[in-house]
VOGU-3710 file (C-alpha; in Angstrom, 3 decimals, decimal comma):
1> xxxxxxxxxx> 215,101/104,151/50,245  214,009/105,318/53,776  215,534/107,839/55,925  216,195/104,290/58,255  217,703/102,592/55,484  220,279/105,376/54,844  221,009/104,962/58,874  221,473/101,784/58,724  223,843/101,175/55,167  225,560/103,949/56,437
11> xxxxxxxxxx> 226,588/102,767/60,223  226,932/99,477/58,326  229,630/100,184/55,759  231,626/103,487/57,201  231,526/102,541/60,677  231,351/98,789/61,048  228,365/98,640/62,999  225,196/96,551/62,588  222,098/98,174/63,761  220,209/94,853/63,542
21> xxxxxxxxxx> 222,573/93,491/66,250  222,738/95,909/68,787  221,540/94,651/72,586  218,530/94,857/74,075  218,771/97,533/76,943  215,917/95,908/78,508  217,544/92,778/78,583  220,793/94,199/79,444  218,584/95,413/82,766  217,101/92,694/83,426
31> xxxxxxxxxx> 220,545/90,649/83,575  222,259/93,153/85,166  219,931/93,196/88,021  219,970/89,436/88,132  223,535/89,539/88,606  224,039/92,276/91,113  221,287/90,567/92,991  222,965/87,078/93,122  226,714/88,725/93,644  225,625/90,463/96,663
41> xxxxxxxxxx> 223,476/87,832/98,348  226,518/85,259/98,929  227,973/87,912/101,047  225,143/88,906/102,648  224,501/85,210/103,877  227,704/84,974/104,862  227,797/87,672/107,601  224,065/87,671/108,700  224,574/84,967/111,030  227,872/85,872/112,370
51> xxxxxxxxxx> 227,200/88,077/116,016  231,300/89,738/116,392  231,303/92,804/113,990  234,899/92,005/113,055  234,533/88,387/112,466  231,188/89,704/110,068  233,361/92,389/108,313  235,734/89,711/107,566  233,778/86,955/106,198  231,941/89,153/104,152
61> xxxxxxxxxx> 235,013/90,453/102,686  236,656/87,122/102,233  233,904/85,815/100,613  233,454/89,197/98,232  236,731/88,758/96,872  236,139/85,186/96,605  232,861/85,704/94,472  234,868/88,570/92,663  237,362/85,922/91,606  235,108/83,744/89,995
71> xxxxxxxxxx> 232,555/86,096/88,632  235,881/87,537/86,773  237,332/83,843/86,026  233,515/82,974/84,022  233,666/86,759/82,613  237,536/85,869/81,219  236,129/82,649/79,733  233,266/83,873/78,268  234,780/86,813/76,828  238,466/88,303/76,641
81> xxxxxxxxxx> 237,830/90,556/79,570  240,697/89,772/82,379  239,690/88,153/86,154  242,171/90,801/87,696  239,601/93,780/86,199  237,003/92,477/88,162  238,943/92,058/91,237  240,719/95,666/91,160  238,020/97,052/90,448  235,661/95,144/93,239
91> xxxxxxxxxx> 238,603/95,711/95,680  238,458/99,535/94,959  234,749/100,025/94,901  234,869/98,388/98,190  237,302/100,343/100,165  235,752/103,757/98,753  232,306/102,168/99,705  233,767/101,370/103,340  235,668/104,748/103,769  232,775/106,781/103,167
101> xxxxxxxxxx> 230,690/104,701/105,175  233,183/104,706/108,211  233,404/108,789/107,802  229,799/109,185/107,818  229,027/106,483/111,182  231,996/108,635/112,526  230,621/112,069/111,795  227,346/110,961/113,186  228,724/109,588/116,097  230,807/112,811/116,655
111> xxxxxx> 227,528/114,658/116,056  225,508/113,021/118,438  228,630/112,927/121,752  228,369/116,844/121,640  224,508/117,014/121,751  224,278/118,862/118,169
//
């Protein structure tokens, strides 16, 4: 019996796991960055032909959470996760991601009115 075999028996019978079935991280990737890809081009469609910055913020927001809901609604069907996960969590993400954003435009914009 190989030092793999013992590995394997072992993660097998004291902790539940099968080696054989683990995923592929390389397919996990590859998913993953199919996904990301095609969750942030709906919103980025949405507000590239809109010229008011507020109307653009909006619809991209609107349509975020609306994308958010459904990528959460086919996650809850396909698996037990819950829609409301995905939307609390995009909802959180996105404010952090717009807070930092707005404190950074703001300290640059601070930085460049006094001339330093």
């Amino acid at each position: 019996m190989s030092a793999i075999d013992v590995i394997k028996a072992h993660a097998r019978d004291e902790l539940g796991i099968d080696i054989d079935e683990l995923s592929n991280p390389t397919q996990a990737a590859l998913v993953s960055c199919f996904a990301f890809t095609l969750g942030a081009l709906f919103p980025l469609l949405a507000g590239s032909f809109l010229d008011d910055y507020q109307s653009r913020i909006i619809c991209v927001i609107v349509v975020s959470l609306i994308g958010m809901v459904l990528f959460g609604l086919i996650s809850s069907a396909l698996g037990d996760e819950s829609a409301m996960r995905v939307l609390v969590g995009g909802v959180l993400a996105m404010s952090l991601t717009y807070g930092v954003g707005y404190a950074l435009a703001q300290q640059e914009f601070d930085g460049l009115a006094s001339g330093t």
